[in-house]
N, C-alpha and C positions, 0 to 999 in steps of 0.2 A: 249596196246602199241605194237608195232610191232617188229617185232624179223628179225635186218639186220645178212646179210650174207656176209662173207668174198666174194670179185670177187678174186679167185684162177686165173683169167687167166691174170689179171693185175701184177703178179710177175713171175720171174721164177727163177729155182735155178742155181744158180753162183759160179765160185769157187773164192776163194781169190784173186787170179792176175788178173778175170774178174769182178770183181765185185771193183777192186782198179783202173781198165784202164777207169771205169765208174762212175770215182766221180769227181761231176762238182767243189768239193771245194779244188781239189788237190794241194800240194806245187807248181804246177808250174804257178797256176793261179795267175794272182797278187793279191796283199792285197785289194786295191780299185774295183775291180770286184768281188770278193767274199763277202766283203759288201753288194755290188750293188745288188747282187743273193740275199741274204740275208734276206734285206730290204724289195723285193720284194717280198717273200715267207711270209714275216711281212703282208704285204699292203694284201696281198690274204686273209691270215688266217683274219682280222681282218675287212676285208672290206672294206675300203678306195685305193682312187686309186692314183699313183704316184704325180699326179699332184693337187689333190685337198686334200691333207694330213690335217689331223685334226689338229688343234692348242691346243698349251697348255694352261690346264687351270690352272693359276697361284692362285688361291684360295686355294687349296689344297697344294703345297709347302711352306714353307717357311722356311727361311734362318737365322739364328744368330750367335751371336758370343759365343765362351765358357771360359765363368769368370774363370779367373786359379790365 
């Protein structure tokens, strides 16, 4: 197997109040765009794309009630 290596040149180091001017999920951003980021960062990691999103497969849940 193959032995990966950090890319060192894809980060660099930031102090506190640059590294806080630089976050796409900041309070100021609304709640429904930060979802949106989100979702999207969802759809990369996992392979599917915004528009042809996998469906659920309802075999695997199910629902009842609890006798009390």
């Amino acid at each position: 197997m193959a032995d990966f290596k950090l890319d060192k040149t894809a980060f660099k180091i930031r102090t506190f109040e640059e590294a806080d001017a630089a976050n796409l999920f900041g309070k100021d951003v609304p709640y429904i765009e930060r979802l949106r980021q989100a979702y999207y960062l969802v759809s990369q990691a996992y392979g599917f794309s915004m528009t042809n999103q996998p469906k659920l497969d309802r075999e695997y849940f199910t629902c009842r009630k609890l006798n009390k």
